[in-house]
C-alpha positions as CSV (number, residue, x, y, z in Angstrom):
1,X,-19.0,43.2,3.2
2,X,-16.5,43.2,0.4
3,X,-16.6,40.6,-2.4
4,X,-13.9,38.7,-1.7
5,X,-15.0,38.1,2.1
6,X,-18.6,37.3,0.5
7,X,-16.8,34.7,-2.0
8,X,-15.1,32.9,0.8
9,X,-18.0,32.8,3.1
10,X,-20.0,31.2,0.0
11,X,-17.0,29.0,-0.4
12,X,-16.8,27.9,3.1
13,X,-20.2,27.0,3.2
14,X,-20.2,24.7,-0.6
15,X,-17.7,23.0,1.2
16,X,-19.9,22.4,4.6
17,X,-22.9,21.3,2.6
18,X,-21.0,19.4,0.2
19,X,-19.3,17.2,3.0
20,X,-22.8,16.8,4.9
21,X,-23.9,15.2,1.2
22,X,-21.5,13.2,1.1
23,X,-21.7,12.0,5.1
24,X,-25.4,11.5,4.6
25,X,-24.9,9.6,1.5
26,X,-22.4,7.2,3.1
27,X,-24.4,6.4,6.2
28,X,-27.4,5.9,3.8
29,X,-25.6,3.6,1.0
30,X,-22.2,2.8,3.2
31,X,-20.9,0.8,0.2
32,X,-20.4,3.9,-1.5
33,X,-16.7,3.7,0.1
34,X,-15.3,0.5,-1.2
35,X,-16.5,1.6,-4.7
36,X,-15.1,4.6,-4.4
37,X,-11.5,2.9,-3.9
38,X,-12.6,0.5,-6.6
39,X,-12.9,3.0,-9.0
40,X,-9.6,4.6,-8.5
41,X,-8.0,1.3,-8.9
42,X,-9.3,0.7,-12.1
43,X,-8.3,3.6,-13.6
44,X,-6.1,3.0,-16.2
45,X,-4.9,6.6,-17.0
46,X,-2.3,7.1,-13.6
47,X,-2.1,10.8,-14.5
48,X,-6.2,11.1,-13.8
49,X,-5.4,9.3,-11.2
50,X,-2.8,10.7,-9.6
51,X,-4.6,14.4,-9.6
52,X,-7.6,12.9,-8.4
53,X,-6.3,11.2,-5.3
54,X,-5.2,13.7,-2.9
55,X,-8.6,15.7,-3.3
56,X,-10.9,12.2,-2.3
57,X,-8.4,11.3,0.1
58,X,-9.1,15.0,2.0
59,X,-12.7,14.5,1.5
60,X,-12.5,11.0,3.6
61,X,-10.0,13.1,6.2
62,X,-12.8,15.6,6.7
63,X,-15.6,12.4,7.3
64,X,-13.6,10.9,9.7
65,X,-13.4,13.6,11.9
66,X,-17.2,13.6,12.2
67,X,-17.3,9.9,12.3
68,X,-13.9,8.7,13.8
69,X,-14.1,5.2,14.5
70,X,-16.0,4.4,10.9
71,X,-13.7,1.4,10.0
72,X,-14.6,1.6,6.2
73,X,-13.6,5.5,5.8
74,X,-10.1,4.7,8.0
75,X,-9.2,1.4,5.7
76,X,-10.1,3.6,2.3
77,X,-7.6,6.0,3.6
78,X,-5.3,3.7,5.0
79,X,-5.7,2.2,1.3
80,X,-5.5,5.1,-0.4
81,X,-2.4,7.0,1.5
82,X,-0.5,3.6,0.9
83,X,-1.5,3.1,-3.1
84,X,-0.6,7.2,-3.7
85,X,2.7,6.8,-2.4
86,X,4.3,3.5,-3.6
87,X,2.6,4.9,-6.8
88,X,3.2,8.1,-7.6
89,X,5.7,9.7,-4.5
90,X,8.0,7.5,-3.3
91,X,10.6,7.2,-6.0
92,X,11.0,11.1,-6.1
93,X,10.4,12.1,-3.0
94,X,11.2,9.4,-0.3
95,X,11.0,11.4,2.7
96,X,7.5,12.7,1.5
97,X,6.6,9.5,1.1
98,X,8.0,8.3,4.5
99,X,5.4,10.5,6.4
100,X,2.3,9.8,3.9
101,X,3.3,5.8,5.1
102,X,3.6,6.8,8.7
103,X,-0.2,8.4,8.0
104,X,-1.4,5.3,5.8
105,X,-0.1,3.2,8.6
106,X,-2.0,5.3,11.4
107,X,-5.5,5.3,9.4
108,X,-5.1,1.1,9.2
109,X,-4.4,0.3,12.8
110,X,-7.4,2.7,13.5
111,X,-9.4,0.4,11.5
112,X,-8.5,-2.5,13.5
113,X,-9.5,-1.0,16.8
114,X,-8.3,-2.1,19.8
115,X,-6.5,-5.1,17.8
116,X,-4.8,-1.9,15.9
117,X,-4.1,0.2,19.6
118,X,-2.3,-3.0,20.8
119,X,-0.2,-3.6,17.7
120,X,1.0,0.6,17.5
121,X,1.7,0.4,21.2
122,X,3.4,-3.2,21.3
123,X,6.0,-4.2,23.3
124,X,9.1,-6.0,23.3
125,X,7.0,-9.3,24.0
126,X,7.0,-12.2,21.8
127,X,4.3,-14.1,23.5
128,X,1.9,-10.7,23.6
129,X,2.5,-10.1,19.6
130,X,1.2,-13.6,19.1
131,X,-1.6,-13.4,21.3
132,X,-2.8,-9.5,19.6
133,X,-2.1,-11.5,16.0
134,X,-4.3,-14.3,17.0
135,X,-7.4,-12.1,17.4
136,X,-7.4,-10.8,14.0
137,X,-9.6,-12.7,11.6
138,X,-10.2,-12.3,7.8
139,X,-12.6,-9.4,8.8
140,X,-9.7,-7.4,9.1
141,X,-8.0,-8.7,7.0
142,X,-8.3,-5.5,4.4
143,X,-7.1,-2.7,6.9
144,X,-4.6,-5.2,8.2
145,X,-2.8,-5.7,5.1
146,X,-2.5,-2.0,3.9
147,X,-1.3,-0.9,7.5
148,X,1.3,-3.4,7.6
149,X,2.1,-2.7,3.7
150,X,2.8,1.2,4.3
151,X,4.5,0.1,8.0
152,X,7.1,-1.9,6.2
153,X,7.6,0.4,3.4
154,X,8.2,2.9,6.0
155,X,10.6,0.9,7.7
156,X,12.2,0.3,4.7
157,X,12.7,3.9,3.8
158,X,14.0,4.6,7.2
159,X,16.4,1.3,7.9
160,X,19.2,4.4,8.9
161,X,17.2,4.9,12.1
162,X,17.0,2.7,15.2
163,X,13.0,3.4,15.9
164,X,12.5,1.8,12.7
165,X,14.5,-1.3,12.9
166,X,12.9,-2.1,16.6
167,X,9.9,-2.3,14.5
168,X,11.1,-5.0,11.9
169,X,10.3,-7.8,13.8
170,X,6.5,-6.5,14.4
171,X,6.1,-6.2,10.8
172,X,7.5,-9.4,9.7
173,X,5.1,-10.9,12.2
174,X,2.5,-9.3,10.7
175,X,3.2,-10.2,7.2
176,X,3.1,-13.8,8.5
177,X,0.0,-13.4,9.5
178,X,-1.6,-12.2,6.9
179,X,0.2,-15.3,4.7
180,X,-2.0,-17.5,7.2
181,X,-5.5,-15.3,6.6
182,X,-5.1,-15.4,3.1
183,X,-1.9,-15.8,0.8
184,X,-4.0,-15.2,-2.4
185,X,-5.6,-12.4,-1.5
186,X,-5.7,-9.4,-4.1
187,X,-3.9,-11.8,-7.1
188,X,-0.9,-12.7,-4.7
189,X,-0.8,-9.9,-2.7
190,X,0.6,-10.6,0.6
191,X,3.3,-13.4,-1.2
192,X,4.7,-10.4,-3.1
193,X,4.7,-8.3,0.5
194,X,6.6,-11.1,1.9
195,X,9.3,-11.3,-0.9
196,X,9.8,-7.7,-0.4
197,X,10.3,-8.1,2.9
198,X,12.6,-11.2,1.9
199,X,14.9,-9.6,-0.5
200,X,14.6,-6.1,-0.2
201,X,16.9,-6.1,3.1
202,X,20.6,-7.0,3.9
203,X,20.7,-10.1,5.3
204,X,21.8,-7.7,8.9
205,X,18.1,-6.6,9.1
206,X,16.6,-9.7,8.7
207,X,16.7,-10.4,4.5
208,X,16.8,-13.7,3.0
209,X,16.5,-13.7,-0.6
210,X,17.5,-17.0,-1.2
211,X,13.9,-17.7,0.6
212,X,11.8,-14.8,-1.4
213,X,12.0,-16.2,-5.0
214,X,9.3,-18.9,-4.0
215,X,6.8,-16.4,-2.7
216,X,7.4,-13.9,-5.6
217,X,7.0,-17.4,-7.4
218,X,3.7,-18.3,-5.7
219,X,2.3,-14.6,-6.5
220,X,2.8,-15.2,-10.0
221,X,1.0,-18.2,-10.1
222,X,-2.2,-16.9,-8.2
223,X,-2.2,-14.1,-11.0
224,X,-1.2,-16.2,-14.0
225,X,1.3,-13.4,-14.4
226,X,-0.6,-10.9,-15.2
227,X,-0.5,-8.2,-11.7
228,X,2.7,-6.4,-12.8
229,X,3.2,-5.7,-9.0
230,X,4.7,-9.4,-8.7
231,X,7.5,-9.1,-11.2
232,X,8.0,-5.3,-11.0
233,X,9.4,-6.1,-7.4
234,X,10.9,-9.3,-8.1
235,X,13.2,-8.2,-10.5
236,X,13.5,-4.8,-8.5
237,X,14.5,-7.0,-5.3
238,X,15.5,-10.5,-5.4
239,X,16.8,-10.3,-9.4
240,X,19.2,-7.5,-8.1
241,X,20.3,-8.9,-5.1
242,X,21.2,-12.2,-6.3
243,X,22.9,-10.4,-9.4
244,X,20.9,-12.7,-12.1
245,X,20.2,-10.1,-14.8
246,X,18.6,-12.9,-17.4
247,X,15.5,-13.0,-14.9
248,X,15.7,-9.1,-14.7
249,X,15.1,-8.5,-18.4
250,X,12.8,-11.7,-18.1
251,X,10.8,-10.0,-15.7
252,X,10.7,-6.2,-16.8
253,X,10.1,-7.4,-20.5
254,X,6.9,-9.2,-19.4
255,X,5.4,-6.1,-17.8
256,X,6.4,-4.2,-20.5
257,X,4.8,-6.6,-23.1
258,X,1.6,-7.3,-21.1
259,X,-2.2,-5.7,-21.3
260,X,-2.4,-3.3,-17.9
261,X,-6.2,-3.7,-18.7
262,X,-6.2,-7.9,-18.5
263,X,-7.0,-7.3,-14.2
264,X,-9.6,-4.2,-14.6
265,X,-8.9,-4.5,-10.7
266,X,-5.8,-3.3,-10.5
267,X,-5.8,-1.4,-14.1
268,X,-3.7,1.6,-12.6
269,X,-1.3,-0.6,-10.4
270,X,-0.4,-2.8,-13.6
271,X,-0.8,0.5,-15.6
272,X,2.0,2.6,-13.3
273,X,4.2,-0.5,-13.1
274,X,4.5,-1.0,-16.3
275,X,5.7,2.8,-17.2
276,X,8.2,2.2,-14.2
277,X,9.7,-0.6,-15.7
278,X,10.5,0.9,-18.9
279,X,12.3,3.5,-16.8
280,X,14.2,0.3,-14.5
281,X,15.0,-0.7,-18.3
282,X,16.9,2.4,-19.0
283,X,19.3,2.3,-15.8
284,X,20.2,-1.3,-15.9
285,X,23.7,-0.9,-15.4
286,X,23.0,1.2,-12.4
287,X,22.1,-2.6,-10.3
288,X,24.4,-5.4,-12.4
289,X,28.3,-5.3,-11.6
């Protein structure tokens, strides 16, 4: 057998074992997982970050297929699909990022299980969206907020094409529901999700900025200002569309004057939003009229 066959055989087989390590290790210490997303999270260097995401993210693709239902291995990468491409893809490569959603999106309603089937394959039905909503609890709440998080970014990358704005109404339902579980969750979370939502849309496909400032307000508060996330999008979204460039420069000069480090949490979010508002900086003029 020649050496390179050899090498790939040998190859093929570090791989094998190495996954059957790591499968073994999960089912015997399952909150291995969460602390695996943890520690990507607080990362505070994005470019670390941003090489080491894609390989994990494989690893948990090649788990799952051995263990397909395992809720916490579908959430991580429901999680983990969404964070690498509001984070590092999107604003380069949109339609790349469209599909990682669409994947991020696919992973999370897994994780919800039948709750999840219902929601992908939902009707037209106002009463049956309520009733599927209903029956998710703050258990889910985790894989429930990143699907819906990379569905509406999806949506919102694809606002061109009719399958996507049948969909708006789903998602907006969704986001109200997660405001009911919990509004505070993750520093604000799901009020910044809902000002997107708000502001980030012409008033045609549903947007209401004059009704987003309060949430992006509220998100603030719960953080005491200091997840980046909230203004980053606030003055992205509503600041923009209402054409007030004083809270603009308020907003992108308190990200770029704050400590990434102050929510270890979310080090690499805060840390990633504030290098992208120092870019926003530069193209002002691009946005105010």
């Amino acid at each position: 057998m020649k050496k390179q066959s050899i090498n790939g055989v040998l190859l093929i087989i570090t791989v094998f074992v190495l996954q059957s390590c790591v499968k073994l290790a999960l089912q015997l210490n399952p909150s291995l997982i969460p602390h695996l997303t943890q520690s990507i999270f607080e990362e505070c260097d994005p470019e670390f970050a941003k090489q080491a995401i894609p390989a994990n993210l494989k690893l948990m693709e090649g788990l799952i297929k051995n263990d397909p239902d395992n809720s916490q291995i579908l959430t991580t990468l429901s999680m983990g699909f969404t964070g690498y491409s509001m984070l590092f893809v999107e604003a380069d490569d949109p339609d790349r990022a469209s599909d990682l959603y669409l994947r991020a999106t696919n992973y999370g309603l897994r994780a919800l299980g039948k709750n999840g089937l219902a929601l992908k394959n939902q009707g037209k039905k106002k009463e049956h969206l309520e009733t599927i909503l209903k029956a998710i609890g703050k258990k889910e709440l985790k894989p429930f907020l990143w699907a819906t998080i990379s569905w509406n970014a999806w949506i919102n990358l694809n606002l061109d094409k009719p399958e996507a704005l049948s969909q708006l109404s789903i998602t907006q339902a969704c986001i109200e529901r997660i405001m009911e579980l919990d509004a505070q969750y993750l520093h604000g979370l799901p009020c910044i999700l809902m000002g997107i939502s708000l502001s980030a849309r012409p008033p045609m496909f549903g947007g209401k900025s004059n009704k987003a400032k309060s949430y992006f307000e509220r998100a603030l508060e719960v953080s005491d200002g200091k997840f980046f996330f909230a203004q980053y999008y606030f003055a992205r979204y509503y600041a923009v569309r209402e054409q007030d460039k004083k809270l603009f420069f308020k907003l992108i000069q308190e990200i770029i004057d704050g400590n990434p480090s102050e929510l270890k949490d979310v080090c690499l979010i805060n840390t990633v939003m504030q290098h992208k508002a120092k870019e926003l900086k530069k193209i002002t003029d691009e946005f105010f009229f």
